[in-house]
N, C-alpha and C positions, 0 to 999 in steps of 0.2 A: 670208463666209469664202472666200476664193481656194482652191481644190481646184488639185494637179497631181497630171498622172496620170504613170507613168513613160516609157507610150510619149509621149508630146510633148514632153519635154525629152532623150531621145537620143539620137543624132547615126541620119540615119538609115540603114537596113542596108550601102548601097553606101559611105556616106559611112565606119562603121564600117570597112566593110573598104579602104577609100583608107587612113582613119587606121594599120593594121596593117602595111597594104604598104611606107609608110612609116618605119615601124621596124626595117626592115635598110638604108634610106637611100632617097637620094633627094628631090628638089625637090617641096615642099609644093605643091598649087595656090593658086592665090588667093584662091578661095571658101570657103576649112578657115579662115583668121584670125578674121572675123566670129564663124563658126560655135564657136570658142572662145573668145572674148569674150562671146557671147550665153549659152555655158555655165558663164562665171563669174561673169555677170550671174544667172542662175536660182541658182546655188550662196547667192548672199549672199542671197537673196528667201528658200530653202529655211531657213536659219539663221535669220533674222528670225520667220519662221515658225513655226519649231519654237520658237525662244522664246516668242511671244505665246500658243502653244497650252499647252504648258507651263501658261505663268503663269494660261490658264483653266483648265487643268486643276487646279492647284490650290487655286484656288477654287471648284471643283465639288466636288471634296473635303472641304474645308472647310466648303461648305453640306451636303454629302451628313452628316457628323458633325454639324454640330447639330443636323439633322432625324432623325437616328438617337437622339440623345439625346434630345432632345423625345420623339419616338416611344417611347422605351423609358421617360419620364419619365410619358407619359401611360397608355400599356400596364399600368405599376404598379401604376396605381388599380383595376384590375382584380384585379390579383394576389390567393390566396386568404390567400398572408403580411402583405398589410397587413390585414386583415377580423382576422386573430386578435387576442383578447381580450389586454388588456394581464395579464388575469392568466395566461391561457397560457403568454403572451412569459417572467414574469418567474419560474412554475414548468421553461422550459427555459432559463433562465440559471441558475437555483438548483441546475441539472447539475454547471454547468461547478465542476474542481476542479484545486487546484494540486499534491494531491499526487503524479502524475506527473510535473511537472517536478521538484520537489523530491527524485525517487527516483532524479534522471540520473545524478548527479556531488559530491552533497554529503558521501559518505564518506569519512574521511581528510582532512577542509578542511586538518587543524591538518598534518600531515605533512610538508605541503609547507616548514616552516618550520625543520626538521632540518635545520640543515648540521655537524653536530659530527661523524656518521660519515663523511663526506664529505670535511670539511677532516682526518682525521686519515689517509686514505685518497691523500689530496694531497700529504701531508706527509711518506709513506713511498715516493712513486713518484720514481723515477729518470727521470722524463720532464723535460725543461726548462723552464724556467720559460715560455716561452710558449704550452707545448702548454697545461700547468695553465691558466693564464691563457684560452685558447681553451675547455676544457677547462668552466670554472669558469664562463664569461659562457656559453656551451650551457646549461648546467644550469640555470642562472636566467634563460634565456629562456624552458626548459621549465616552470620553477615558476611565471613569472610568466605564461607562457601557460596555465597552468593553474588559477591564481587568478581571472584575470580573465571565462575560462568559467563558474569556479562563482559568481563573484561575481554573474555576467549572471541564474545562475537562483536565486540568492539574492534578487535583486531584483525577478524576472518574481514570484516567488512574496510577496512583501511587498508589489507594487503592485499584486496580481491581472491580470496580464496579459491573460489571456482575456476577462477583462472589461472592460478596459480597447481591446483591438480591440473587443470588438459594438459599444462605445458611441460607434465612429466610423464605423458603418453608416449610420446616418441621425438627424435629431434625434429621433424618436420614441421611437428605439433609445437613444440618449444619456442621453435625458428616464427614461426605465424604469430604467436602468442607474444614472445616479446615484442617483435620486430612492429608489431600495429600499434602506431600510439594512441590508435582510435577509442581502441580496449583498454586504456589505462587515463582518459581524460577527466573521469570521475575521482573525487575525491571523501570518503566520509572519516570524520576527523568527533571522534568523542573524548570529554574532557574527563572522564572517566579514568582513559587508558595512564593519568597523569595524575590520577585522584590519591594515590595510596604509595605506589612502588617508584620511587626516583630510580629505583635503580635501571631498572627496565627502560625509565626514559631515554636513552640513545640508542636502543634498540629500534624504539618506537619512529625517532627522528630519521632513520635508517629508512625505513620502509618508507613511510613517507619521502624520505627522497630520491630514492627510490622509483616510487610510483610516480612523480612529479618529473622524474628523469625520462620515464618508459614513454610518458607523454608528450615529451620534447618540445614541439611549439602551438602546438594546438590547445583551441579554446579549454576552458576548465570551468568545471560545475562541479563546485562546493557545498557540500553538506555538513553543516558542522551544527556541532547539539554539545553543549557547555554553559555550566552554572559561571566562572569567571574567569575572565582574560588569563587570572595567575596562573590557575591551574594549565593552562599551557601556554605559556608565551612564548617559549623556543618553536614552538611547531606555528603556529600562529606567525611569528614572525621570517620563518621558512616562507609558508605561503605567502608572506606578505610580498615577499622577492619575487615572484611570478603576478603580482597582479595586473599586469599590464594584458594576463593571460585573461582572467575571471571573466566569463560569459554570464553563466547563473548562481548565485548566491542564496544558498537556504540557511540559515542563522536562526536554532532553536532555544530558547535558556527560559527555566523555570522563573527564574530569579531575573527581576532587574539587578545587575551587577551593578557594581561601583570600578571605574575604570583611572586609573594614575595618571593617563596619559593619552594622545592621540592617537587613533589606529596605524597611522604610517601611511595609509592607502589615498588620501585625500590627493585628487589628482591623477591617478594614476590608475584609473579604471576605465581605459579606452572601449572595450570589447562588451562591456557591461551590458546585460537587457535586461534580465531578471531578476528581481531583488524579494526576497520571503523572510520578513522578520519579523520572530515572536519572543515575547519579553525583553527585546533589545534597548537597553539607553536611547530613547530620543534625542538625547544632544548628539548624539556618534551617529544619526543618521543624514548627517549632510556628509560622513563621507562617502557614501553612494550617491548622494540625489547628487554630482553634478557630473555626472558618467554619462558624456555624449550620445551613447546609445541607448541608455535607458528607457524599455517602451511598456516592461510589467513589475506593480510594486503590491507586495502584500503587506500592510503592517498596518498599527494600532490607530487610530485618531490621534491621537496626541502625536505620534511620530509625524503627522502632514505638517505640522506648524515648522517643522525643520528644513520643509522641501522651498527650495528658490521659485519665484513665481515663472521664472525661465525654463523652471524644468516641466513642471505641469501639462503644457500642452502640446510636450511631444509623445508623455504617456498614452498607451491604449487598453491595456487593463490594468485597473486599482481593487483592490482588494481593501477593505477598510473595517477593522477588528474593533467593535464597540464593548469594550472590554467593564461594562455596569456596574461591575467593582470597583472602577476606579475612574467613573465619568466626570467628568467637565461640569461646575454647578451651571444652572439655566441660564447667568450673566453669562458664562465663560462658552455656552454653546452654539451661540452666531458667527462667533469667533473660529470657534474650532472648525465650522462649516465652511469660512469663508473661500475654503482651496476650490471647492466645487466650479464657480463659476471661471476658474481658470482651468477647465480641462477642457481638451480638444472633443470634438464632436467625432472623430471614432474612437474614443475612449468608453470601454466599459467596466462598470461599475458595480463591485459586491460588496454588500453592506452583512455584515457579520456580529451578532449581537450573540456574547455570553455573559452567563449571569450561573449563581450556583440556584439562587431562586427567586422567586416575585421579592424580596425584601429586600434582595441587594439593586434594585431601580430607584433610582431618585427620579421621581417620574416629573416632578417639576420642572427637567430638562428639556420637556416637551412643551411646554407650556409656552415657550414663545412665539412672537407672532411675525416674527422673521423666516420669509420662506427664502429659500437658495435656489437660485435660478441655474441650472446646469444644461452644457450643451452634450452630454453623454449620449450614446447613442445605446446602450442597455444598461437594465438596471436588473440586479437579482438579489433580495432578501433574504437569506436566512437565521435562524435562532438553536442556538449550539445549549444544553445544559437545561435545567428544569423548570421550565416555565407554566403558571397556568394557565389555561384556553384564554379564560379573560384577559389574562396579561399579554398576551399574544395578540391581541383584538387590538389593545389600546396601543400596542409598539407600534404595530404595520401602520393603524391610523393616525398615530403621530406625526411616524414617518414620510406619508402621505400628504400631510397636512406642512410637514416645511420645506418641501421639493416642486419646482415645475422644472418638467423635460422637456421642452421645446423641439427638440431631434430625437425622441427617442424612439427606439426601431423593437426594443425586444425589451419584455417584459416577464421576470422570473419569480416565482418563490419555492423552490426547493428544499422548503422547511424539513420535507420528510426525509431528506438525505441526513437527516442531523437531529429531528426531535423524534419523540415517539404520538408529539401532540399535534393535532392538525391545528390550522390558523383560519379561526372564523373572520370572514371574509366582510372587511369596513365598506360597506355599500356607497353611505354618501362620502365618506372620505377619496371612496375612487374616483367617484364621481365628478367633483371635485378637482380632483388631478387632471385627470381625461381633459375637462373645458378648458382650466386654466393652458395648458399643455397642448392643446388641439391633437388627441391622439386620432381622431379620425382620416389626419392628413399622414399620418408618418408613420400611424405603430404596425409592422411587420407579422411580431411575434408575440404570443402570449401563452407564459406558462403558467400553471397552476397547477403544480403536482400537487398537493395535500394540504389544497384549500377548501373549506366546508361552505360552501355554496349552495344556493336555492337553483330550481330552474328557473324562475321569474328573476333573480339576479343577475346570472350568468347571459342570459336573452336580451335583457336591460344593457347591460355590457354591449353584446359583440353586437349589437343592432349599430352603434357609431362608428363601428370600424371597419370603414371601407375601403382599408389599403390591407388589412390583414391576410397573410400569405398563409402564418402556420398556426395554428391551436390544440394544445395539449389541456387536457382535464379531466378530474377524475371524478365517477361517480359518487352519490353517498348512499352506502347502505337501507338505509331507514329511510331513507325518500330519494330511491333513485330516479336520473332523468336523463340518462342516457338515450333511451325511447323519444322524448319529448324533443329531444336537441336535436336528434337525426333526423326526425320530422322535420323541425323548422328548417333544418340545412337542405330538405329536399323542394320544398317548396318556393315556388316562383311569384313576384321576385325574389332573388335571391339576398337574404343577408350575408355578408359577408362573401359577396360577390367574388373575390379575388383566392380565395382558398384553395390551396393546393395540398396542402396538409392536414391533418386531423389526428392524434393519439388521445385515445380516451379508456382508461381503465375503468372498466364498467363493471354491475352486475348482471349483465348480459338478460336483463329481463324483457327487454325487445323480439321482436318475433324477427326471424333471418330475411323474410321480405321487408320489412321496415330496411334491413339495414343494406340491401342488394339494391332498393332504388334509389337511396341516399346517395348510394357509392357511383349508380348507374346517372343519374342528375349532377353529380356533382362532374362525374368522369366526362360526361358529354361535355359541360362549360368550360374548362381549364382542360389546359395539356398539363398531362405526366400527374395526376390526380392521385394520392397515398394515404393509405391511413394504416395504423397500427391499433390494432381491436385487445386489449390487454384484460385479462378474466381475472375477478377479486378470488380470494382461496375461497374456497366451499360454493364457487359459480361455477365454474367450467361446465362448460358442453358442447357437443357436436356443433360445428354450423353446417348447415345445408350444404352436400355437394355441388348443385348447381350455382353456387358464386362462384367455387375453382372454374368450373364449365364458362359460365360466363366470363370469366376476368383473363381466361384464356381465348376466347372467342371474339371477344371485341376489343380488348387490349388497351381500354382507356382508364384504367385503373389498376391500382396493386394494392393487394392487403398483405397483411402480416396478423400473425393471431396466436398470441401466446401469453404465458402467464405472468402478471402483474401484482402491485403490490394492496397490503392492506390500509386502510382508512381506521386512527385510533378507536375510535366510534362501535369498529365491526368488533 
């Protein structure tokens, strides 16, 4: 390779300074023409040059990457990710899940297809006809940009996307990925994908069988979220061909649809256990209830009048959606009740009350003096949507008022999972409950996450419950008595004799001895003694080191102590 250096190609210094002097004028010598000849001669040598260097340049490049690749190809085989056990590999693909994407964007799918308040909106504006026109293609850019979003995660989530990148890491990766049908027994099916684009319809049918294929004989868990059968009955009746497969069924629709005809599946739901249906036709719900395996059913009240009295008491949890929009009038509600007493005694029972507010209760519902005798062995309340405190007072006490539990083991109200409003707690209605019921002989468990309670209540209460194993409850703000409970639970004899557990979200306004001899009383009577010590926001503080000291020194007790939630009040 020809090297120039810079000093031998320019002009040299005296020669430089002749070339300058000359640029205010003056007769050139004769010796400068060569001399710039000879430097447009090196000029075109210096271009030839740099091209040829170039061009091995990049081919030194080009060899430098595929010896990079090579290098990183063989480096591999060292890696400790290829060594791992294919069963490893296919327990951290059995991670991955769709329903994060499925929680992005797919609320309100159907909304987007409202143009009636829109065009009547159109129809009263004094704008001219081209603004509307501008006006009117905006908006359904907007809707159709927003369609085609959820569509995208409609469809990540029916081809399992996650799984579908590992399986393009490498062949081993591919080979694990298809080859598990373990990975492929989920199904989510939105009605969406079927709402606008026929065309794309056999695309979609593809996947789908796709994915029903990769799964081969194994059980299948259905997810499906659809305003009406039409919108997809090809895919719809795909799966109907594997139902003999269906273990759990989730069935979500805004809408009660109107249906032409019968699902096809009636009979042929061997595997069946789990059934979750919201907005679903109550006539179309026997063709689940007679699915030999059937042991959990989530749906509306009005859906139980559908269930055969055969099926009833092989269920063990019911889920039951009191949907106060569209309640049952007071005649029609002893009626509605009557499944109760045909469930089995380990059947547990959630009762689910929404409403959009106090107006939409027909509270006369309660009013009857028909109580339902059930042999459930838990029972758990909750209230979904915006309720007043006093509304909330009179639901539970209702509710209270047409129920005995004769077996009942566990006792919940989890209201705070779902309201922002606590549930002032019906004293004589429990009361009430309790005798008729004899919870003294049978109740295990009692919750009351974000019930408003007295200490002379709650004391009144567990004074009758001497088979009570566990109790959760939470302080109030404004008259806490957290203090006051750990006292009684310390002192002899003991209420609630049998207790081995205790969560109590507190204001921690107790002194740490208060709560080391509680734990030290209770840990000596019962083996394996727990509690969970949970701090409201704006309480938290140190607990004394000597309870760690102690609870590792005599070993009859375990705490846990962290933070907890708030009470609407605070």
């Amino acid at each position: 390779m020809c090297k120039f250096t810079r000093t031998t190609l320019l002009p040299q210094p005296d020669r430089r300074a002749l070339v300058r002097g000359l640029n205010g004028g003056g007769e050139p010598p004769l010796d400068l023409r060569p001399t710039v000849s000879a430097m447009a001669a090196d000029l075109v040598r210096y271009e030839a040059e740099i091209v040829r260097v170039k061009a091995m340049l990049r081919e030194l490049e080009d060899d430098r990457d595929a010896l990079q690749k090579s290098y990183d190809e063989a480096r591999s085989v060292f890696s400790a990710l290829r060594r791992f056990p294919t069963e490893l590999l296919f327990d951290i693909f059995g991670l991955l899940d769709v329903t994060p994407i499925l929680g992005r964007s797919l609320a309100g799918d159907w909304d987007m297809y409202d143009d009636q308040s829109e065009a009547s909106s159109d129809t009263d504006s004094d704008e001219d006809s081209d603004e509307r026109d501008d006006r009117r293609t905006s908006r359904w850019l907007q809707r159709r940009l927003a369609y085609e979003r959820r569509f995208g995660v409609a469809m990540a989530a029916l081809s399992h996307r996650p799984l579908v990148k590992l399986s393009h890491v490498c062949a081993r990766w591919r080979d694990i990925v298809i080859g598990t049908p373990l990975l492929w027994h989920t199904v989510h099916l939105d009605a969406l994908l079927f709402g606008l684009e026929d065309r794309r319809g056999p695309k979609i049918l593809a996947v789908l069988q796709e994915v029903l294929l990769r799964g081969k004989t194994l059980p299948l868990h259905l997810h499906i979220n659809g305003r009406s059968l039409r919108f997809y009955a090809p895919a719809f009746n795909l799966l109907a061909e594997h139902a003999e497969r269906w273990e759990t069924v989730t069935w979500t629709s805004k809408l009660a649809f109107s249906v032409e005809r019968e699902l096809s599946i009636h009979g042929r739901l061997p595997l069946l256990k789990q059934v979750t249906l919201t907005g679903f036709p109550p006539t179309l719900v026997k063709d689940f209830a007679d699915a030999p395996r059937l042991r959990a059913v989530s749906c509306s009240l009005a859906q139980w009048e559908w269930f055969p009295k055969t099926t009833l008491p092989q269920l063990e949890q019911i889920s039951v959606h009191l949907d106060v929009i569209c309640l049952p009038t007071a005649r029609e509600w002893p009626r509605m009740l009557a499944f109760l007493p045909r469930l089995s005694n380990t059947a547990r029972l959630h009762i689910l009350i929404r409403a959009q507010s106090a107006r939409d209760i027909d509270w006369p519902m309660f009013s009857t003096d028909t109580i339902a005798t059930s042999p459930v062995s838990a029972l758990s309340i909750s209230f979904v949507e915006n309720l007043h405190t006093s509304e909330l007072q009179r639901a539970t006490a209702s509710l209270f008022k047409l129920l005995t539990l004769p077996n009942l083991e566990l006792l919940s109200f989890p209201c705070g999972l779902f309201s922002s409003v606590d549930i002032p707690w019906p004293q004589d209605e429990y009361t009430a409950l309790a005798t008729r019921s004899n919870f003294s002989t049978h109740l295990l468990e009692l919750q009351l996450y974000r019930v408003v309670i007295t200490k002379d209540q709650l004391l009144h209460c567990l004074a009758d419950l001497h088979q009570l194993k566990r109790l959760q409850v939470s302080d109030l703000p404004r008259q806490p008595f957290g203090g006051s409970l750990l006292t009684a639970l310390t002192m002899e004899p003991f209420i609630i004799p049998r207790l081995e557990y205790i969560g109590l979200n507190s204001t921690l306004e107790f002194t740490d001895d208060v709560l080391l001899n509680m734990l030290l009383a209770r840990g000596n009577h019962v083996d394996d003694f727990s509690m969970d010590l949970l701090w409201m926001s704006g309480y938290c503080r140190d607990l004394d080191p000597k309870i760690d000291e102690v609870m590792e020194e005599t070993g009859v007790f375990e705490l846990n102590f962290e933070s907890g939630w708030d009470h609407a009040e605070s």
